[in-house]
C-alpha positions in Angstrom: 88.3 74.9 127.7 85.3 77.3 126.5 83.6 76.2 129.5 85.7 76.9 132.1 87.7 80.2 131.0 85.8 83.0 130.6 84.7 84.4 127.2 86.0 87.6 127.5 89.5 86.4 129.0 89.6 83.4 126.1 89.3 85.7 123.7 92.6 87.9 124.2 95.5 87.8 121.8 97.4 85.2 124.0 99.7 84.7 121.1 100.7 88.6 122.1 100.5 88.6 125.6 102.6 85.7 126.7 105.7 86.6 124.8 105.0 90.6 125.8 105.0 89.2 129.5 107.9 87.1 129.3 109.6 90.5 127.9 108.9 92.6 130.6 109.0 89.8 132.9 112.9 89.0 131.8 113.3 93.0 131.5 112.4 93.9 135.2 115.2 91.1 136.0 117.8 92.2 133.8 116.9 95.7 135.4 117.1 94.5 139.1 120.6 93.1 138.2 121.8 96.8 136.4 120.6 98.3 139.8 122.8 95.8 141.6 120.2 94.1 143.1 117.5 96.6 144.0 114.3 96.4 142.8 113.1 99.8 143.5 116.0 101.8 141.4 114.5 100.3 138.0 112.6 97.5 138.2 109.3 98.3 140.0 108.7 101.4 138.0 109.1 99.1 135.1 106.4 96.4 136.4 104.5 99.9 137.9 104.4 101.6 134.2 104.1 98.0 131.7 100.4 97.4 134.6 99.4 101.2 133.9 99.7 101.3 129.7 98.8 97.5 129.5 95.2 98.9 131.0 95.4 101.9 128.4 96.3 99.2 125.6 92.9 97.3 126.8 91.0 100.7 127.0 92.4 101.3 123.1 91.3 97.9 121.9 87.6 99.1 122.9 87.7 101.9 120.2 85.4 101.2 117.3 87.0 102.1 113.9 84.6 105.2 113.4 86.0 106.5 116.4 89.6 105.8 115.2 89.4 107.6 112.0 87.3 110.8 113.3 90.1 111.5 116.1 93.2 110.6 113.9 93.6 114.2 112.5 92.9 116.3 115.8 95.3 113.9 117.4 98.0 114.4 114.9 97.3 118.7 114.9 97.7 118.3 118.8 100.8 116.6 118.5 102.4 118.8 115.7 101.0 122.0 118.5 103.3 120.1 121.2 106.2 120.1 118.9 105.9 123.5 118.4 106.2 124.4 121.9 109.2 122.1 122.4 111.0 124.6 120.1 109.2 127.5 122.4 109.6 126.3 125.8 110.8 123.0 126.4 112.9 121.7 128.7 116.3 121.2 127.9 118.5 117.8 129.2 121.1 116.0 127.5 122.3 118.9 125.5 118.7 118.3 123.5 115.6 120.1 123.7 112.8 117.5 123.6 110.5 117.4 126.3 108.1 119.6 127.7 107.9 120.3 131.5 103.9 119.7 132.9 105.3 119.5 136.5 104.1 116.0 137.3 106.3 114.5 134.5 108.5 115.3 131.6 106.8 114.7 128.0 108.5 113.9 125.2 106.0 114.8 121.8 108.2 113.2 119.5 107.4 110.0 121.0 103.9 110.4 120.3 104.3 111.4 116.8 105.4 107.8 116.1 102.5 106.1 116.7 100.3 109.2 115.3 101.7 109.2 112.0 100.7 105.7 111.2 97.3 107.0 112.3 96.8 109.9 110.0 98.4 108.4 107.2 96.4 105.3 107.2 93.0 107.6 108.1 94.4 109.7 104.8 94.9 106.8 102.3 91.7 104.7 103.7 89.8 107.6 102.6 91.3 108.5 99.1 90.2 107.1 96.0 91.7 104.4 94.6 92.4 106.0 90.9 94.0 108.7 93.1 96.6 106.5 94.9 99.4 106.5 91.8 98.7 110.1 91.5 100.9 113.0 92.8 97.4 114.1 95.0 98.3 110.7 97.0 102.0 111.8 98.0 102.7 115.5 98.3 100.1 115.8 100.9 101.2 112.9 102.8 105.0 114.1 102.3 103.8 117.2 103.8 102.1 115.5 106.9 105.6 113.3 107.4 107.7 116.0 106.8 106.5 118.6 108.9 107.1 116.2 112.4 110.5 114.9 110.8 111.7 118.5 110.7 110.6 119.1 114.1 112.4 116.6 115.7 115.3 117.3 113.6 115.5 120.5 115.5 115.9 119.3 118.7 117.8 117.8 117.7 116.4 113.8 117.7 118.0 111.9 114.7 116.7 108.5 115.8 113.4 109.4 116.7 112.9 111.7 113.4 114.2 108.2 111.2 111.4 106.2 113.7 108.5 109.0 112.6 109.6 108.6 108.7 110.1 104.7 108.5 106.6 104.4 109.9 105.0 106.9 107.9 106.9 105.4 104.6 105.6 101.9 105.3 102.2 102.8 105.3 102.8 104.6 102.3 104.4 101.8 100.4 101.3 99.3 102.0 98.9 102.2 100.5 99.9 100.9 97.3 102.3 103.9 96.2 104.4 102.9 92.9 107.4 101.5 93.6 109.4 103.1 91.4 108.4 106.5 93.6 110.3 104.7 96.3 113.3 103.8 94.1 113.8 107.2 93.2 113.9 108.5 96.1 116.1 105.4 97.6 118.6 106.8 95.0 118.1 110.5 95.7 118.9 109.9 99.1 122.2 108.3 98.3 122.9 111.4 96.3 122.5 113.8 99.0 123.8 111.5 102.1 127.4 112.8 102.0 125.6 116.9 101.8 123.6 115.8 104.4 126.1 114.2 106.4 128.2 117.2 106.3 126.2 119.9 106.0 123.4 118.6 108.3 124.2 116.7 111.0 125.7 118.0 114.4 129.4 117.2 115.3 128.8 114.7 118.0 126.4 112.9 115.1 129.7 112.9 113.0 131.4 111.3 114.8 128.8 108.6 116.0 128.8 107.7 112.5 132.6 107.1 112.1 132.7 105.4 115.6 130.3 102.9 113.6 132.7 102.3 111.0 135.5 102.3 113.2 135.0 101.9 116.9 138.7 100.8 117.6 140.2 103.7 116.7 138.9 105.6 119.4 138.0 103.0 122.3 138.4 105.1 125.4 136.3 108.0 123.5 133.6 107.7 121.5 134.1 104.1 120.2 133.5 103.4 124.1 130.2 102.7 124.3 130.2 100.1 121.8 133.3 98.5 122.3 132.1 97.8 125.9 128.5 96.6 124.5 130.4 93.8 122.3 132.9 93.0 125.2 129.5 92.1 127.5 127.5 90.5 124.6 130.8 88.5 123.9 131.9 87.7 127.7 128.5 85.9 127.8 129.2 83.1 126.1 126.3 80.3 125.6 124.7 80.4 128.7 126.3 83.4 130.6 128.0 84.3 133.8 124.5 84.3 135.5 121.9 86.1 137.0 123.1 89.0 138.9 127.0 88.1 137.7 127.9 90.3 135.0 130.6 92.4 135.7 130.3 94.9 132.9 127.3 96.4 134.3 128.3 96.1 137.6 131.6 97.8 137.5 130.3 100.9 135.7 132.1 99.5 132.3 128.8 99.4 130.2 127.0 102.8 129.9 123.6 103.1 129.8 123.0 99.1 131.2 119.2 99.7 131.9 118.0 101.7 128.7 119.9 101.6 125.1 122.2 99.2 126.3 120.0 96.8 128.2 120.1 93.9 125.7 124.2 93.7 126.6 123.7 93.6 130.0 121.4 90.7 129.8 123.1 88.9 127.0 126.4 89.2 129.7 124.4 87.5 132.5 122.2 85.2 130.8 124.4 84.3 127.2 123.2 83.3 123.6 120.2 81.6 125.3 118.9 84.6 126.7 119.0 86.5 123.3 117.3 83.7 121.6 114.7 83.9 124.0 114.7 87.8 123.6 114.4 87.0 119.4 111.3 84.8 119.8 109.7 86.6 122.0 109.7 89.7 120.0 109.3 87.6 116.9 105.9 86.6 118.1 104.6 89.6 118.7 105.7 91.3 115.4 104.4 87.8 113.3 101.0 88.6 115.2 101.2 92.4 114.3 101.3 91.1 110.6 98.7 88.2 110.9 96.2 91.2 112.3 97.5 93.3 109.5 96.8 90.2 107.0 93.3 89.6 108.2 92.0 93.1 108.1 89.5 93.2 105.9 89.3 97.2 105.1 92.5 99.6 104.2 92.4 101.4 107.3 92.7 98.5 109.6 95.2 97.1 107.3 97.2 100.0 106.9 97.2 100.6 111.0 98.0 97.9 111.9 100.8 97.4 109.7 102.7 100.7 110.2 102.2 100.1 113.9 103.8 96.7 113.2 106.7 98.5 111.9 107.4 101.0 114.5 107.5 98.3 116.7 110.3 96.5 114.4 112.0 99.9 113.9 112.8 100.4 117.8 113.6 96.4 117.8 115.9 96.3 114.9 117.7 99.5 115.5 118.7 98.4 118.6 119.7 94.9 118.4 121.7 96.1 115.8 123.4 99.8 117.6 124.4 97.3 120.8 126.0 94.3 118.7 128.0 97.3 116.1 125.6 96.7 113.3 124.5 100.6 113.2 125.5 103.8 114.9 124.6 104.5 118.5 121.4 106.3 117.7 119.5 106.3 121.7 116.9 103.9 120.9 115.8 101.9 124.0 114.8 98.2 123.3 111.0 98.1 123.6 109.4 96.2 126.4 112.6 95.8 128.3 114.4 99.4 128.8 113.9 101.5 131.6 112.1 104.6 130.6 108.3 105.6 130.4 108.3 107.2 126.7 109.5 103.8 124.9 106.8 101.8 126.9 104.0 104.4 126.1 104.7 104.4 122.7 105.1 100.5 122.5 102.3 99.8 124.2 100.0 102.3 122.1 101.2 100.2 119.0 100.3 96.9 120.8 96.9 99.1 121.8 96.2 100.3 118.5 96.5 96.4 116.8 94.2 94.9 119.4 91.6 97.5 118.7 92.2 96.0 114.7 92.2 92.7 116.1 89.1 93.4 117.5 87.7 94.7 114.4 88.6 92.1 112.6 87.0 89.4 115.0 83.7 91.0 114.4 84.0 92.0 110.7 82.6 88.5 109.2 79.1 88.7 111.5 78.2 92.5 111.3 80.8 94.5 108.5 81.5 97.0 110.9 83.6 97.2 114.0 81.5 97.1 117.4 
């Protein structure tokens, strides 16, 4: 087979790529059938944006490591600037000021943050001494580089995507090599403080998302609606499901939100238990090759990258999955590779960038020591 594909095709992360298509492949269908059967509504801007960040992905994966690590702080200052200016002047929809008006699109900041946490976090502890890393000089100024975004996006306010921006950045930190008991401590704080900063913090409407979780049928016309109707579709699809283009959830307007949060209901309606399983594999392929890359990194800042952009990846997965099935408050994360909407693919896909470029690195580590 060397002989007759080409090297530089040969070498891609197939292990990566054929589960990511089937993803997008399965999404843009699921996504024809929330339109009702039009492929312009959702589904070709889906194809039309997975073709354009797929290219930036490949662009990414072309970065050496030196060039990685010298951008990682000017990217993350840019990105704290943007954030800034949401609060000044950004664009209001939703009851929630997140995104920032250019005139050609809407840009949401906070989704960038995600992915440029990991970055400066990992470029942080890569370079700090190792006698440093149990040290209180290896956590205050990373608490200060996580908290700063969180409380930004708090603001907005954006529960979900502040939790996203701290899960990431607290996985690298735990991967750094952090003490554990550091992270048990403040495990228990944090159970101190949930019921002040349950009441005291959050906004009404995330009240009561949080008691629709716990109960939904107390309220199933209000705001236990969304997931009572989620469970009724994933339910109503049985093994196999009602089939393609059949689900009647979606169709009739029951299910809100068919082609972005709630995207995995609709297709679990149509397409049953055996569509989800496919849906699980797929994405568990793609995280197990996250963590391979991760596992063969041979230097702490590939390791560390390639980990927390692992586990931004699994955030937006699990979260998900679990918000549409009842398993966690609705929260507005879409499920990556398969919603409809240009910020979750752009930040997916410069996760998926950002571990070829360590894949990469890694491939070339055992000839030369340094990335090429």
């Amino acid at each position: 087979m060397s002989g007759i594909v080409p090297a530089p095709i040969a070498r891609q992360p197939w292990s990566m790529l054929f589960p990511l298509l089937i993803l997008v492949g399965f999404g843009s269908l699921v996504l024809y059938s929330a339109a009702g059967g039009s492929w312009t509504t959702y589904a070709e801007n889906h194809i039309v944006r997975f073709l354009v960040f797929l290219v930036m992905a490949f662009v990414m994966s072309r970065f050496t490591k030196e060039m990685a690590m010298f951008f990682a702080f000017p990217i993350y200052g840019v990105i704290i600037l943007l954030l800034v200016l949401v609060e000044a002047i950004g664009f209001v929809g939703g009851g929630s000021q997140r995104w920032l008006n250019l005139g050609f699109m809407q840009l949401q900041p906070s989704e960038l943050m995600k992915p440029a946490i990991v970055l400066v976090l990992a470029r942080f502890y890569a370079i700090l001494p190792i006698g440093m890393i149990p040290t209180w000089r290896s956590l205050v100024p990373a608490g200060v580089m996580m908290g700063l975004p969180v409380g930004l996006v708090l603001l907005q306010p954006d529960l979900g995507t502040s939790l996203a921006i701290a899960f990431g950045g607290v996985v690298v930190m735990f991967v750094a090599g952090l003490p554990l008991r550091w992270f048990i401590g403040a495990g228990a704080a944090g159970a101190v403080l949930a019921p002040l900063a349950f009441f005291f913090g959050l906004k009404e409407y995330q009240q009561k998302r949080v008691f629709t979780f716990l109960d939904p049928e107390s309220d199933p016309l209000g705001d236990g609606y969304h997931i009572t109707q989620s469970k009724i579709a994933i339910g109503s699809g049985g093994m196999w499901g009602k089939g393609f283009n059949e689900g009647s959830q979606s169709h009739l307007n029951y299910l809100p939100e068919p082609h972005t949060d709630f995207i995995f209901a609709t297709m679990a309606e149509e397409w049953g238990f055996f569509g989800g399983l496919i849906v699980l594999v797929c994405f568990a392929l793609i995280l197990s090759w996250g963590l391979r890359v991760a596992r063969q990194s041979n230097d702490r800042f590939g390791k560390l990258l390639a980990t927390g952009m692992t586990a931004t990846v699994f955030f937006y997965v699990a979260i998900n999955l679990m918000m549409v099935m009842g398993l966690a408050p609705v929260v507005g994360i879409p499920l990556p590779f398969m919603s409809h909407g240009g910020s979750s693919m752009m930040t997916n896909m410069i996760c998926l960038g950002s571990l070829m470029m360590v894949s990469r690195w890694n491939r070339y580590a055992p000839r030369s020591g340094l990335a090429r």
